[in-house]
N, C-alpha and C positions, 0 to 999 in steps of 0.2 A: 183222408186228410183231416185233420182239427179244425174243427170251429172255432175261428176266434170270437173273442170277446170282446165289447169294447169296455174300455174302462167309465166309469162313473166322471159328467164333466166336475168340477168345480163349483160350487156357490158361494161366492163370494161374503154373499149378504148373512153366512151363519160364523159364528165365531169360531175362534181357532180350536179352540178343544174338542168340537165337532169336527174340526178339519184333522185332526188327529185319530180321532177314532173312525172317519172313514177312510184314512192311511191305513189304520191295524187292517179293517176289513179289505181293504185291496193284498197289503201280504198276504194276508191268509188265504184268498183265494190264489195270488199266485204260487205260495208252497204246495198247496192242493193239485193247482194243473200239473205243476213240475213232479210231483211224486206221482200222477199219476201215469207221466210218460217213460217211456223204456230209458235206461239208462243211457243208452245211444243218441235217444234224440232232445234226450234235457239238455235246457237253455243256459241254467247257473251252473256254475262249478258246483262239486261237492262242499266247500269250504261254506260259499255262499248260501246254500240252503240250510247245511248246518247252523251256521250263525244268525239264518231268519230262525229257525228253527227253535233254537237253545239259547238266544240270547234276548233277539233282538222283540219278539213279539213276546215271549214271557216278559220282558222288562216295560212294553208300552200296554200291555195288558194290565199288570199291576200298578203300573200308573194312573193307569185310567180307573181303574177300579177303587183306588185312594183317594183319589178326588172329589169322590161323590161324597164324603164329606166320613168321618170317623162313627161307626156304629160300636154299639154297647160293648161289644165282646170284642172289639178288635181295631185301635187307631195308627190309625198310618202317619209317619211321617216322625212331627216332634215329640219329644217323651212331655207327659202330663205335668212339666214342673216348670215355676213360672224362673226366671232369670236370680230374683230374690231367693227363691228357697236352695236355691241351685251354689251362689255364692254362701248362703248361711251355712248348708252343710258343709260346704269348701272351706270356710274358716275353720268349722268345728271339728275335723280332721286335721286342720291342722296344728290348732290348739292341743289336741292330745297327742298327735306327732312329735310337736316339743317341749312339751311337759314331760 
């Protein structure tokens, strides 16, 4: 018979974005038990492991990973141009659109 586990309680007193990345680490150990049991005696559906699998932990993975704030070679999230420069090109396209 399987050892359970128990899960990790809650701390209230850490903020939410730690409470998120000890969610990732809870899926990930549970995709982990679930592949490791026989197809007979897995708990999720196929549907549901795939979409921890392929969706859902690559998506809070690279969230989390984007957060920790934009390094040299690679920024996450908005593109490096301020509101202003973004409207000035948008005129100047348009400028020579109807010219």
């Amino acid at each position: 018979m399987e050892q359970s586990q128990k899960y990790p309680t809650i701390d209230w007193t850490k903020n939410e974005y730690y409470q998120v990345q000890r969610a990732l680490e809870i899926l990930m150990h549970v995709v982990d038990r679930e592949s490791e049991r026989h197809e007979m005696n897995q708990q999720l559906t196929p549907s549901m492991l795939s979409m921890l699998e392929d969706e859902i932990i690559p998506m809070l993975s690279n969230e989390l990973d984007c957060n920790g704030g934009p390094s040299d070679d690679e920024i996450c999230g908005e593109p490096p141009m301020t509101a202003d420069e973004i409207h000035t090109a948008a005129w100047r396209q348009h400028q020579e659109l109807h010219s």
